[in-house]
Structures are given as structure tokens and as C-alpha cells.
N, C-alpha and C positions, 0 to 999 in steps of 0.2 A: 355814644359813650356807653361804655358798659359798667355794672353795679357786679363789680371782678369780687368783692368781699363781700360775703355774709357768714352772719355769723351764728351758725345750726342748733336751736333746739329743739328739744322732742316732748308734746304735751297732747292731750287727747280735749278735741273739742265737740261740741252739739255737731252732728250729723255728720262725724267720724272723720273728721279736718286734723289734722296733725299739726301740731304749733310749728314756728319757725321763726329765731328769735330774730327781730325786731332789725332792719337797716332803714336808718330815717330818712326819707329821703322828702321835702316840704317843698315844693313849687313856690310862686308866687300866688296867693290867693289872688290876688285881683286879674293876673293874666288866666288863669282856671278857669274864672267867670268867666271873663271878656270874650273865650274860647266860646263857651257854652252858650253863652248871648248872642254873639254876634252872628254865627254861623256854625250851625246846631250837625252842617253836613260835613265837617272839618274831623269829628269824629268816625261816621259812617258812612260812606259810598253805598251804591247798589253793589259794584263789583267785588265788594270784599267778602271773603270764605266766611261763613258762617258756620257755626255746628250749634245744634239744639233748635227747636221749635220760632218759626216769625211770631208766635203768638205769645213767649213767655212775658210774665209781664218783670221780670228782671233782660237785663241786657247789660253784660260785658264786653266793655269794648278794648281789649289790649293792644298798643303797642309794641309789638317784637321785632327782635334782630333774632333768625335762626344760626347763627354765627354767636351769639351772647349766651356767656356761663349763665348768669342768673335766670335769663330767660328758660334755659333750661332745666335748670334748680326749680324755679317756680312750676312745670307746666304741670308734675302730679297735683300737684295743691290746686291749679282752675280744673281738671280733670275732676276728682273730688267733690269742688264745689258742683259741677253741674251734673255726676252721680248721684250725689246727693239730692239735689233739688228736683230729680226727677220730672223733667219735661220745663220745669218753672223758670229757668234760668238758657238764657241764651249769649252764645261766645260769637263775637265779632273780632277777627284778626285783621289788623293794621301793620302793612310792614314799613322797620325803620331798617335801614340800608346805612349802618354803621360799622361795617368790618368788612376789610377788603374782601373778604371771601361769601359776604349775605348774599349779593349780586347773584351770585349764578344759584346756590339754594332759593334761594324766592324764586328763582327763574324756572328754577324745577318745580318746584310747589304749584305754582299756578299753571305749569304745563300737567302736572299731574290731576288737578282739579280739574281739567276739562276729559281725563280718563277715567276720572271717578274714583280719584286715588289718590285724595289729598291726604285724610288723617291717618293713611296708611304710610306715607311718605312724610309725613310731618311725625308722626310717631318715629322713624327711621332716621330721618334727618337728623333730630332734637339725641336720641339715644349713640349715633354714633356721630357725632359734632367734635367729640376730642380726637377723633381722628383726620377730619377735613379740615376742621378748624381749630388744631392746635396753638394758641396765642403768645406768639416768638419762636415759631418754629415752622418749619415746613410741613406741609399733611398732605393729606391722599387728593385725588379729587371725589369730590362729593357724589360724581354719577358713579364710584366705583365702591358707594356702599349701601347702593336701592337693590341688591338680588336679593328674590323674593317677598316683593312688596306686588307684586302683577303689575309691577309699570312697564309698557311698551317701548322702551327706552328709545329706540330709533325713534320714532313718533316722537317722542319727549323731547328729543335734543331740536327736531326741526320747531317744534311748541314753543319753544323756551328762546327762541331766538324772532318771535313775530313781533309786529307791528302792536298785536292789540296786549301783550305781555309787556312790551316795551312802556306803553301808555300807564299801564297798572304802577309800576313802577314808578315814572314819573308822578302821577296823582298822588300815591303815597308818599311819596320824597314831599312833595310841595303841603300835604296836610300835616306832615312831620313836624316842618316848621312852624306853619299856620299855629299846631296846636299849643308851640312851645316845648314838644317835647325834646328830651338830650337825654334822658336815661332810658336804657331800656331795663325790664318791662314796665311801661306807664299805663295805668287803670282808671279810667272813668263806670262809674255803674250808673246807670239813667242817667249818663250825662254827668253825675257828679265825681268830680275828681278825685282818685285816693290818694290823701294830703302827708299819710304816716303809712309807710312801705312797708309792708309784712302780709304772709297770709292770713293770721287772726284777724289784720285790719280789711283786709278784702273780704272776706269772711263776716266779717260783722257790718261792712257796708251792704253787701248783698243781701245778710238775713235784713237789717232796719228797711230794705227798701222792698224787699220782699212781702215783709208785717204789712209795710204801709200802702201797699198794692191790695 
């Protein structure tokens, strides 16, 4: 499911975060825990793309559809935060396969991470998405908007259709539910859920656990 409305404003915060007003979006407290308690690897796999240091002592873990408006609304604001925080802050992407058209971008993405050309293709993806994945309408396909990103495209389409892509896929679909998540983009920072959906509120989960680190 995608979070198709928000509703945009413009504020200046600590370490040059741009406001963005406020979509509420409250889980279930007790299933958040229950997530974090029970099975702490529901959030992170080995396999999942990482960008920023294994050593920060923050960790963001998002759930995204690269098919999803908001998802892509949001990405300069986690970009930001981990410009900002300068080495301190680490991104863990989770994908949810919520639009008929995620499928084959995820499939590219992680064909492109094995070329060493994931946030170059994730950058690409995310910026031209109104055109492959126009929502109620017909669009391009998505391998006809990577020229000039250095992806090997031949290489990619055979990548994008293996066994061990297929698996990724699968894992992620199944920790999707595990975690309870249905909206995308859904945020855990060390594991704690963000409860009230905004970047301020991600923004301010990340400095409190930042501090407390």
C-alpha cells in the first residue's frame, strides 16, 4: 500500500533537514515490539544493500517499494539525514513489492548491486519512477530509463532473472509481513519503530539515538 498523500511543507532544521508536514501514519505498538523482540533479524538480513559505514552507531532500516510516490518524496530527506551525520548513521534497505511494477525495479537494483551500481541505479530509478511507474496509467519500461548510469545492461537482464535474486525477493516479501509492515516507506532506527511518519519525526528519532549512543 502506498502513502499516495502527503502533505508538503518547508521548514529548516538542526543539520540542514528540511521540514515536511506531518502524514500520521501509528502502527500497532504492541505488534512494533513483538517484531523487535521476537526476531531482531525480521528487520535486517545480511543480503540487504546497505549504504554508510557497518560501524555507525545509528542504523536505518527502511522499508521501500521503488514503485511508491512517498517512497520517493522521502529519499532526499534519508539522503540528508546520513549527509548530515557524516559516517554516524547507516541505511539498510528492505524491499516491499507492493506495485505491480516493484518486481522487475527491485530485480534491477539488486542486479545492479552485484555491478557496483546500486545507488547509481536507485538514484535513476527513484527520479524517473513517474515515468515506468505512472499510477493508473501505462509507462515506459523501467530498463529504458538506466542510460548513463554504467549499468551493463545485457548482464543486468540475465542478473535480474537468477535464482539468488529470486531468493532476495522472496526473504523480503516474507520479513514484509513478519514485520507487519502495509505502508511504505516504514522506519525502524536501532530497531525502534517510527510511530508518527514525517521526516522531522525520523530526524528526531535518529538525533535521540544518536545522543544516546
Amino acid at each position: 500500500m502506498n502513502r499516495r498523500s502527503m502533505i508538503i511543507s518547508v521548514g529548516v532544521l538542526a543539520l540542514g533537514l528540511f521540514g515536511l508536514g506531518a502524514y500520521l501514519y501509528v502502527p500497532s505498538l504492541e505488534q512494533a515490539a513483538s517484531v523487535v523482540a521476537s526476531n531482531e533479524t525480521v528487520l535486517e538480513r545480511s543480503h540487504s544493500p546497505t549504504i554508510g559505514p557497518d560501524n555507525a552507531p545509528v542504523t536505518i532500516v527502511e522499508f521501500f517499494d521503488p514503485a511508491c510516490e512517498a517512497c520517493r518524496a522521502f529519499h532526499p530527506y534519508v539522503k540528508n539525514i546520513l549527509a548530515s551525520a557524516q559516517g554516524k548513521v547507516r541505511l539498510v534497505l528492505r524491499y516491499a513489492n507492493f506495485h505491480p511494477q516493484s518486481e522487475e525495479a527491485i530485480r534491477i537494483l539488486e542486479a545492479a548491486r552485484l555491478q557496483g551500481k546500486f545507488e547509481e541505479v536507485l538514484e535513476r530509478v527513484l527520479a524517473a519512477q513517474p515515468q515506468w511507474a505512472p499510477h493508473g496509467q501505462a509507462g515506459v519500461s523501467v530498463w529504458s530509463v538506466l542510460a548513463g548510469t554504467g549499468l551493463d545492461i545485457n548482464r543486468a537482464k540475465e542478473d535480474a532473472l537468477s535464482a539468488d535474486i529470486t531468493k532476495v525477493l522472496e526473504k523480503d516479501t516474507a520479513d514484509v509481513k513478519a514485520a507487519g509492515v502495509e505502508k511504505t516507506p516504514t522506519f525502524f532506527v536501532n530497531e525502534k519503530p517510527l510511530l508518527e511518519f514525517g521526516p522531522k519525526q525520523l530526524f528526531e528519532l535518529v538525533k535521540s539515538e544518536f545522543d544516546a549512543s
